[in-house]
gemmi code that builds the backbone of each chain (N, CA, C; Angstrom):
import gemmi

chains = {
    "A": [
        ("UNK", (2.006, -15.655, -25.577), (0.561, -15.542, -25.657), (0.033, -14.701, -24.499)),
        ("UNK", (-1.155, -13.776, -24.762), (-1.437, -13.244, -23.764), (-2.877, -13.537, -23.542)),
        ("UNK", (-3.013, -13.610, -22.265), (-4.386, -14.290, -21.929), (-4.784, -13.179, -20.328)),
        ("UNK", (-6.440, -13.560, -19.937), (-6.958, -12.814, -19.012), (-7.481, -14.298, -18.336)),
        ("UNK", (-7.398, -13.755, -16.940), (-8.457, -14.533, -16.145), (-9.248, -13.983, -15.423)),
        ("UNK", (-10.630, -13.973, -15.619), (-11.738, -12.906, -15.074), (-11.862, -14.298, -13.666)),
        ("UNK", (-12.056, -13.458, -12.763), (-12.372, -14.080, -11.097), (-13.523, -13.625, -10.625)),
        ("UNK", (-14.009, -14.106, -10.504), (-15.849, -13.335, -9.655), (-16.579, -13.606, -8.787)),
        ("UNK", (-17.034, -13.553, -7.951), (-17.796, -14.090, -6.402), (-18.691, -14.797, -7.517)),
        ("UNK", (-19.650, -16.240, -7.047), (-20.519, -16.840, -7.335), (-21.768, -16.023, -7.399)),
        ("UNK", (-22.690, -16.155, -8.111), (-24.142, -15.399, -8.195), (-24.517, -15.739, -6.650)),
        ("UNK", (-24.569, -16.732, -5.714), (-25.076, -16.760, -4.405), (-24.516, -15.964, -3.573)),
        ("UNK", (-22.932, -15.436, -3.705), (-22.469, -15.121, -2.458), (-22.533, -13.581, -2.514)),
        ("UNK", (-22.959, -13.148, -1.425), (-22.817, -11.268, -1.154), (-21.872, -10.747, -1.722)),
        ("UNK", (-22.376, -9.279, -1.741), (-20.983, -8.901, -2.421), (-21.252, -7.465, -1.928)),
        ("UNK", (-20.797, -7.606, -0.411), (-20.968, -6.266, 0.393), (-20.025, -4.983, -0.376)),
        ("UNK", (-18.633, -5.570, -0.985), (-17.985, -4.229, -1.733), (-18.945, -3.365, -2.756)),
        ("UNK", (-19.169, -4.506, -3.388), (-20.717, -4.015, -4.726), (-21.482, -3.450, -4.318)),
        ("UNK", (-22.025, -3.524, -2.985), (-23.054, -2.789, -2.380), (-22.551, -1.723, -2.305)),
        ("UNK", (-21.487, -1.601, -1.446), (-21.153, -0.084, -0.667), (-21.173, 0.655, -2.503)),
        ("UNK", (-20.388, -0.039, -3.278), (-20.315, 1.005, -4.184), (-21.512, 1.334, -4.700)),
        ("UNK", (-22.536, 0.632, -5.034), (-23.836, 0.762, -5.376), (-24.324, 2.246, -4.843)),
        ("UNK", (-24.283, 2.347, -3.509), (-25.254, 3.271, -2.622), (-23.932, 4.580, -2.769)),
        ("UNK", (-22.908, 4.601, -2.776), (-21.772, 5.648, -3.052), (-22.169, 6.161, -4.448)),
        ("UNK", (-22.542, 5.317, -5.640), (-22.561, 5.795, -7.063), (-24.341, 6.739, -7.026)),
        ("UNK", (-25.286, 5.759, -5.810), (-26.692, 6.215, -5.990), (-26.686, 8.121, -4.628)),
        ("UNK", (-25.828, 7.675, -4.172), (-25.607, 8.783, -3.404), (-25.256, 10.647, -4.191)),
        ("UNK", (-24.002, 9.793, -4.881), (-23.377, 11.266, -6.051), (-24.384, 11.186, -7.210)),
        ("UNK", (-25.449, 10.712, -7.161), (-26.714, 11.095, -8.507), (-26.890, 10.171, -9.079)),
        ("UNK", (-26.435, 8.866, -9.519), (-26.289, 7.769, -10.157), (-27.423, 6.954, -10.184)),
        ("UNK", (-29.051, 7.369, -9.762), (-29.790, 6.968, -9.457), (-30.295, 5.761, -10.259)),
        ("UNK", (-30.028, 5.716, -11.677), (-30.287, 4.527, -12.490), (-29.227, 2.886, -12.792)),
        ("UNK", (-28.568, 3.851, -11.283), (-27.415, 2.150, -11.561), (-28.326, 1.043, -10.512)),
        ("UNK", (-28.354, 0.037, -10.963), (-29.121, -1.085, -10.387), (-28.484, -2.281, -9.053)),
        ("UNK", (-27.453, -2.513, -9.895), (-26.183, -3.330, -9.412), (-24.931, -3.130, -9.724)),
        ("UNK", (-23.962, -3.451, -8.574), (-22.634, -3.161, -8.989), (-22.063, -5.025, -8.241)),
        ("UNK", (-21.045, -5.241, -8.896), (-20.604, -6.282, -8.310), (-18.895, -6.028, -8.762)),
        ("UNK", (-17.967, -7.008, -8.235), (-16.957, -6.286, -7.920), (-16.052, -7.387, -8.707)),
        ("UNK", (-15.059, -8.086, -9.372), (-14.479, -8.984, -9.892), (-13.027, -8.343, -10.253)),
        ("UNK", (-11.847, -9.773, -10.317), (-10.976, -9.356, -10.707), (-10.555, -9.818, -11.603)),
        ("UNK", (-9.052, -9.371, -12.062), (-8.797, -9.412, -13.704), (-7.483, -10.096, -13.870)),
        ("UNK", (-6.969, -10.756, -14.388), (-4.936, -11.208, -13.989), (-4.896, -11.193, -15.668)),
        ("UNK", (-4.228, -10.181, -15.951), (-3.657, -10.291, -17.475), (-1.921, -10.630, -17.035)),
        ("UNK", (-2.453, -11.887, -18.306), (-0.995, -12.670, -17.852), (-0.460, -13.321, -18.821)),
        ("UNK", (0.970, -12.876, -19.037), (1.609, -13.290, -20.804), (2.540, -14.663, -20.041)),
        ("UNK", (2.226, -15.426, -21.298), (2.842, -17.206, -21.025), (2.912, -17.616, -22.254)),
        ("UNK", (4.309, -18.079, -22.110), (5.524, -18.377, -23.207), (4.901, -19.882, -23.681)),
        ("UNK", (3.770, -19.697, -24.095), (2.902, -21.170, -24.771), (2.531, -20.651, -26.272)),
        ("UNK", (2.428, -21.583, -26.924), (2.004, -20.829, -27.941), (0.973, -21.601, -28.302)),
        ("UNK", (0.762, -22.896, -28.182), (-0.557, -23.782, -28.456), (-1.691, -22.989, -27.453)),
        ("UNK", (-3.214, -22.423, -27.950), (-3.761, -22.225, -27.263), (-4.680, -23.100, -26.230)),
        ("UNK", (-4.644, -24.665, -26.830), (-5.173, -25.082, -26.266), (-4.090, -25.535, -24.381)),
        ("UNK", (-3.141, -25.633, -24.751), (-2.470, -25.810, -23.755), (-2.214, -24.608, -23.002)),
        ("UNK", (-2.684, -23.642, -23.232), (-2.414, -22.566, -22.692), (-3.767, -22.461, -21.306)),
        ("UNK", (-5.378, -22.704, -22.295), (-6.172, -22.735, -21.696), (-5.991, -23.175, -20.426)),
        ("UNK", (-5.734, -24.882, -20.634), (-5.132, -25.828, -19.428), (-4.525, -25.547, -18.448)),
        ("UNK", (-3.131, -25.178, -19.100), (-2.479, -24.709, -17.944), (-2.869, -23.027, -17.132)),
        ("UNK", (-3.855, -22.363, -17.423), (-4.549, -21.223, -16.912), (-5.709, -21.572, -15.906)),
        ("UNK", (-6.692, -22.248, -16.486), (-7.362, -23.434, -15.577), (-6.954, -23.712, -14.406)),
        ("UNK", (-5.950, -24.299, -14.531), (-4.892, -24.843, -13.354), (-4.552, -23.702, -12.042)),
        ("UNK", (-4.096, -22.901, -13.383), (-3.466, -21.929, -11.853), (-4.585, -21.169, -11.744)),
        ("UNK", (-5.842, -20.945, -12.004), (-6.377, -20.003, -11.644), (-7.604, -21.091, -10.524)),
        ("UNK", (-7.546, -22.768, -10.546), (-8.457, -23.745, -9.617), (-6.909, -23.482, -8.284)),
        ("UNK", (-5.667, -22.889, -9.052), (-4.872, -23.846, -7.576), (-4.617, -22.280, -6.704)),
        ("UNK", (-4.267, -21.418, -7.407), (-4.087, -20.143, -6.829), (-4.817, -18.831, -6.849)),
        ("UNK", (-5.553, -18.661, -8.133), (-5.612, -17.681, -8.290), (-7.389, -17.349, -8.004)),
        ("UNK", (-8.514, -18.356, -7.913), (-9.957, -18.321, -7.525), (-9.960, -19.011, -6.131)),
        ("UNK", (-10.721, -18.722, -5.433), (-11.154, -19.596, -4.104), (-12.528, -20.516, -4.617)),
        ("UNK", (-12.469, -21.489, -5.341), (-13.623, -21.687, -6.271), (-14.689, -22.134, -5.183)),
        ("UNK", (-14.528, -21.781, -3.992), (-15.712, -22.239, -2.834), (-16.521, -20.948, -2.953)),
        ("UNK", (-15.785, -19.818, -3.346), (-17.134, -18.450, -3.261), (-16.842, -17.767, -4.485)),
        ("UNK", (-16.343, -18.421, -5.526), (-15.687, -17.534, -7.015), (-15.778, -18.505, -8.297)),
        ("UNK", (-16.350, -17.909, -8.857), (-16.038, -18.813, -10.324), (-14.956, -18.126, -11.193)),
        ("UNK", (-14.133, -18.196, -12.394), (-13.348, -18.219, -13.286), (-13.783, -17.908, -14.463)),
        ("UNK", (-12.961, -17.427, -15.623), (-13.238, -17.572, -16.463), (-11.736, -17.054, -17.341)),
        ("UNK", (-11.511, -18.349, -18.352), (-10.012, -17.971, -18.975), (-10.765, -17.249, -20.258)),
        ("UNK", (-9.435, -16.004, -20.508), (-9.807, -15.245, -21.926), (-8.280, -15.778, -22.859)),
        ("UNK", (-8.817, -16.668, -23.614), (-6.778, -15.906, -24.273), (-7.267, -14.853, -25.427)),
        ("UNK", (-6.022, -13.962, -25.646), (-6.120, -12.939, -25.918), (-5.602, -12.636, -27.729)),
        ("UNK", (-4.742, -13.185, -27.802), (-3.777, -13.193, -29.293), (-2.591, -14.019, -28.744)),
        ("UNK", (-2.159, -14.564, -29.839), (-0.989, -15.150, -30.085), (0.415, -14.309, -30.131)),
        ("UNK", (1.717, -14.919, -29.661), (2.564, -14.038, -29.577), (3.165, -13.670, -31.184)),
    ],
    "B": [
        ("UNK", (-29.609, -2.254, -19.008), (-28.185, -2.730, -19.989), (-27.459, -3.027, -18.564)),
        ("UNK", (-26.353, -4.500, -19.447), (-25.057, -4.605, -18.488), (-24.035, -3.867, -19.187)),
        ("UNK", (-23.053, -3.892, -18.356), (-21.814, -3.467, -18.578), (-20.957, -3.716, -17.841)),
        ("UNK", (-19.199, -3.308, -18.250), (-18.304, -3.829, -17.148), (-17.924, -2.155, -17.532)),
        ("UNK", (-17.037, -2.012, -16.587), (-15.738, -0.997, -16.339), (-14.431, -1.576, -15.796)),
        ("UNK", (-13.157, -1.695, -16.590), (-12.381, -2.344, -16.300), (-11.091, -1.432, -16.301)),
        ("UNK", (-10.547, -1.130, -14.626), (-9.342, -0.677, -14.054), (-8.534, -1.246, -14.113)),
        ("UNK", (-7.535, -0.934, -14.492), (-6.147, -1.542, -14.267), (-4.840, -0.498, -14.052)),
        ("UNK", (-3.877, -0.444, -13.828), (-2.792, 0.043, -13.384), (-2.137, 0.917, -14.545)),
        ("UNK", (-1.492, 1.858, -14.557), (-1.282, 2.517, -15.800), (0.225, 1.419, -15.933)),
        ("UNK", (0.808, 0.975, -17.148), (2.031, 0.897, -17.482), (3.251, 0.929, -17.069)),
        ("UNK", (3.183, 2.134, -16.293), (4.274, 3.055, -16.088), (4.100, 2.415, -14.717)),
        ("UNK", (3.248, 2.359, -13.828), (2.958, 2.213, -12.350), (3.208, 0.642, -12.131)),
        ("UNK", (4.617, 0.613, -11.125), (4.666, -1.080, -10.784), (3.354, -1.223, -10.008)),
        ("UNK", (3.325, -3.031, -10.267), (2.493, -3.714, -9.817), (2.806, -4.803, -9.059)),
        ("UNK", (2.754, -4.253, -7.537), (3.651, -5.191, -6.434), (3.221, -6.330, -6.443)),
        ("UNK", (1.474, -6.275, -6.445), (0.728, -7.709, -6.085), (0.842, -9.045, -7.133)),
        ("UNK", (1.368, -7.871, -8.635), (1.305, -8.697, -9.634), (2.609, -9.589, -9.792)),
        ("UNK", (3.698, -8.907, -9.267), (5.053, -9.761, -9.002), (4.711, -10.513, -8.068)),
        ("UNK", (4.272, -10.571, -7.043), (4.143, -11.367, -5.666), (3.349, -13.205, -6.394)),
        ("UNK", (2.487, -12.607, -7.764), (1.644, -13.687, -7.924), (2.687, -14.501, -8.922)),
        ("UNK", (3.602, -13.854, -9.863), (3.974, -14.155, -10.555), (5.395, -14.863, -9.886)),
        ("UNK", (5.753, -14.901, -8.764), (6.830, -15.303, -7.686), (5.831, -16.817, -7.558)),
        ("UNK", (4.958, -16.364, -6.818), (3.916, -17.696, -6.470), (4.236, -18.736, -7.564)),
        ("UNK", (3.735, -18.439, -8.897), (3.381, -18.976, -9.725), (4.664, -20.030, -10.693)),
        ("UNK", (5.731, -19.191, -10.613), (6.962, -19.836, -10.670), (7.458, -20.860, -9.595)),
        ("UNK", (7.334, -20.909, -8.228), (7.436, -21.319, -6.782), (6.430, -22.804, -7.699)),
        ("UNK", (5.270, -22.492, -8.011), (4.693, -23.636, -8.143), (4.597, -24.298, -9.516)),
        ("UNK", (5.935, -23.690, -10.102), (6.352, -24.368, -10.926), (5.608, -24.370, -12.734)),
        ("UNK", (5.094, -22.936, -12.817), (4.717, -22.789, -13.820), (5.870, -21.399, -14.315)),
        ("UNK", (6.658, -22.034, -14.995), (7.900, -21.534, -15.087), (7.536, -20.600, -16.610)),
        ("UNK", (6.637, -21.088, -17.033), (6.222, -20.594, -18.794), (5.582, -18.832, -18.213)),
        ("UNK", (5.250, -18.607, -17.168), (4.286, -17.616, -17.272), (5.293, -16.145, -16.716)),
        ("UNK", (5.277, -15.456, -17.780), (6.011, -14.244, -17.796), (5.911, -13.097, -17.329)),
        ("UNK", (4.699, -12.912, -16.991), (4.099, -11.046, -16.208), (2.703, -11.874, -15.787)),
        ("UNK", (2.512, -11.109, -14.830), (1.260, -10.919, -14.447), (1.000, -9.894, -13.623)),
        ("UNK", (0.015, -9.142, -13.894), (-0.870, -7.673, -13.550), (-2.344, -7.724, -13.461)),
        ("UNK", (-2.566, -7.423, -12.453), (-3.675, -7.372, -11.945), (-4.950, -6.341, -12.164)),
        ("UNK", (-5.747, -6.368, -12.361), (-7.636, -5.675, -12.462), (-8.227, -5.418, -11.792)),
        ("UNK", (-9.430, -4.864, -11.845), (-10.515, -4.763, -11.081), (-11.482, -4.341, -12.659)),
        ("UNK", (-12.460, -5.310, -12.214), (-13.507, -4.926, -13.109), (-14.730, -4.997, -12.250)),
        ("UNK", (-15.652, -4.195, -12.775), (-16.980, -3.951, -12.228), (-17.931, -4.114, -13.095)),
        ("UNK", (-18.719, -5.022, -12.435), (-20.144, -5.572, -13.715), (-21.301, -4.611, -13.196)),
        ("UNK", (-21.792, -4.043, -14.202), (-22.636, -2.785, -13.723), (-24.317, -3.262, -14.344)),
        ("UNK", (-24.830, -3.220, -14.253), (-26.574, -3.036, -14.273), (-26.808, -1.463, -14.207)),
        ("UNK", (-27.318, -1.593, -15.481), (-27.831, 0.321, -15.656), (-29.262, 0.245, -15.781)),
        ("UNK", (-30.093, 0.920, -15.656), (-31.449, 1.147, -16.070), (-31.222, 2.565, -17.240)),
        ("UNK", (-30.507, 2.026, -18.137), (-30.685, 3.095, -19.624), (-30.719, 2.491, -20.676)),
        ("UNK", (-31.052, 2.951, -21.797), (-31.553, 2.035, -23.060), (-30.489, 2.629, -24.209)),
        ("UNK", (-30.076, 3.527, -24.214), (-29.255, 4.025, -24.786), (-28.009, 3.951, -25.123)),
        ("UNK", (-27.295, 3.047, -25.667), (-25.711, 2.493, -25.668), (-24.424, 4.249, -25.610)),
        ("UNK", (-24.933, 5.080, -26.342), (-23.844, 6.268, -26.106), (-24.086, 6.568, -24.615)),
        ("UNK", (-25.530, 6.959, -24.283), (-25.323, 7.639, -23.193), (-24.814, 6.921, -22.005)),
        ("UNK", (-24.914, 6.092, -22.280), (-24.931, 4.856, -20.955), (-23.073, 4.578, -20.817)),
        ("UNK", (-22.562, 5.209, -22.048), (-21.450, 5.113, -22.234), (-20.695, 6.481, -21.263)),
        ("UNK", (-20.939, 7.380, -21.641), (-21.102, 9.024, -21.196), (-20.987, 8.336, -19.636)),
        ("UNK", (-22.162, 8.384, -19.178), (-22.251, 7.663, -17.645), (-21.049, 6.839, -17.537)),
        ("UNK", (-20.867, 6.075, -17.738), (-20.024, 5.207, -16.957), (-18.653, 5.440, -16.964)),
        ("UNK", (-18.379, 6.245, -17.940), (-17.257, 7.073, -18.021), (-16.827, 7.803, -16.859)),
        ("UNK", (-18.202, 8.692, -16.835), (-17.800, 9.788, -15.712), (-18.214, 9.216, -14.404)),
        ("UNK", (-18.729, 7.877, -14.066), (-18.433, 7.045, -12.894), (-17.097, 6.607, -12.315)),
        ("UNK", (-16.686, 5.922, -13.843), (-15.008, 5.556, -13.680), (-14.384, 6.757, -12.410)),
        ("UNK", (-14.370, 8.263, -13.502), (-13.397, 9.481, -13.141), (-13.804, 9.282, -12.070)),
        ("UNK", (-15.308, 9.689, -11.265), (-15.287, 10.657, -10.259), (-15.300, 8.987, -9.046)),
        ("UNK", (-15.307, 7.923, -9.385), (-15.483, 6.742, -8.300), (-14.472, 5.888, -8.346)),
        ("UNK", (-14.563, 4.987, -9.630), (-14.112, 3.729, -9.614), (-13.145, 3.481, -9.987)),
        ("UNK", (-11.923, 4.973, -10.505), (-10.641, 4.523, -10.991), (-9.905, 5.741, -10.122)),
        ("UNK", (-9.172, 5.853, -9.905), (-7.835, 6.563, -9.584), (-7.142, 6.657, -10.764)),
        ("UNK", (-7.351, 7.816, -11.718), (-6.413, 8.034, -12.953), (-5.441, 8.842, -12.852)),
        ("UNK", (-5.218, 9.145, -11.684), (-3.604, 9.117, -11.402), (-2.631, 8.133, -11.860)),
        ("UNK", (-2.670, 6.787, -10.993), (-2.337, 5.699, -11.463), (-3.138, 4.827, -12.457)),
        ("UNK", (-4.119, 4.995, -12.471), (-5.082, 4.295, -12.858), (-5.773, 4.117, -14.710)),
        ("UNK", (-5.866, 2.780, -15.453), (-6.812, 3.976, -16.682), (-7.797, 3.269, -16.392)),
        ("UNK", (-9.027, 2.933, -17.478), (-9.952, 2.212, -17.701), (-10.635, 2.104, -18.915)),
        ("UNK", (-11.694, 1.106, -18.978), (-12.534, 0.538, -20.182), (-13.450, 0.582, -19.954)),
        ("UNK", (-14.524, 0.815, -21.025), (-15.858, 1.105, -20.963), (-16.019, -0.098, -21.450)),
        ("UNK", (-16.932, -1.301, -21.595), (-17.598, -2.268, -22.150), (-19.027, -2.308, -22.127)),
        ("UNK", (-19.505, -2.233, -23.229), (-21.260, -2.206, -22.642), (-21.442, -3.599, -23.496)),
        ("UNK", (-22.079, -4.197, -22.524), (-22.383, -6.042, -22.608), (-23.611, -6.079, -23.417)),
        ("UNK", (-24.728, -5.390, -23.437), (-25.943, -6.244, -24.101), (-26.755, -4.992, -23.311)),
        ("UNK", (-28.039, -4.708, -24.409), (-28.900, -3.881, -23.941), (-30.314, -4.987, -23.289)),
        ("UNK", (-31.022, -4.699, -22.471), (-32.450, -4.942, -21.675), (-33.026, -5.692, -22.871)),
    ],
}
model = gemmi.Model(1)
for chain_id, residues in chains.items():
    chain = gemmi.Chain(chain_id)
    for i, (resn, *xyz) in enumerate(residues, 1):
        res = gemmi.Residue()
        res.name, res.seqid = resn, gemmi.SeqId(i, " ")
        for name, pos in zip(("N", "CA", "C"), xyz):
            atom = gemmi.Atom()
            atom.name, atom.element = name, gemmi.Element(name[0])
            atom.pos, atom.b_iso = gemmi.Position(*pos), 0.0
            res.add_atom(atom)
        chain.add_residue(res)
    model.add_chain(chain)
structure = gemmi.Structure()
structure.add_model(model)
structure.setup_entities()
């Protein structure tokens, strides 16, 4: 099964990278971009085939390793079945 | 309009950080999970109303900013218009 886990700073916390890129994109002409914010992506294939157990165990690793859920929220994608 | 732009690694190009997680991830005993490769996505805020053009744009943001297509490809996603 292949699945995504989107990672993202919380709506409260700064997001000085987003900025810099903001004023870099409004700098080269980009004058109608508003916000940029910055998030990451873990596409990740796991030998599950129940999706619901898949969810779970993605959950898991993305509360134990893969988000700092003190300044990031989560979000599991699964993707298709193998 | 929102949108994302989503980088990732071409295929061909190892992905050190993505073995390092996928080492982790076995270490902690999630033995089911087979690859993992890593992202960058960017949630964008446009001030355009236009779904092609806005497309056009963010395209040629990707090239000239937010991807390295050397190694690099990307995705256009446009989320929802204003």
């Amino acid at each position: 099964m292949r699945a995504k886990i989107h990672v993202y700073l919380k709506k409260s916390v700064l997001d000085p990278q987003g900025k810099t890129i903001l004023q870099t994109l409004h700098r080269l002409g980009y004058s109608n971009v508003e916000d940029v914010r910055l998030g990451k992506e873990f596409y990740i294939e796991l030998d599950e085939t129940d999706p619901e157990k898949a969810k779970l165990q993605l959950e898991d690793m993305a509360k134990k390793l893969l988000a700092n859920t003190v300044i990031e929220d989560f979000e599991v994608e699964i993707k298709e079945e193998k």
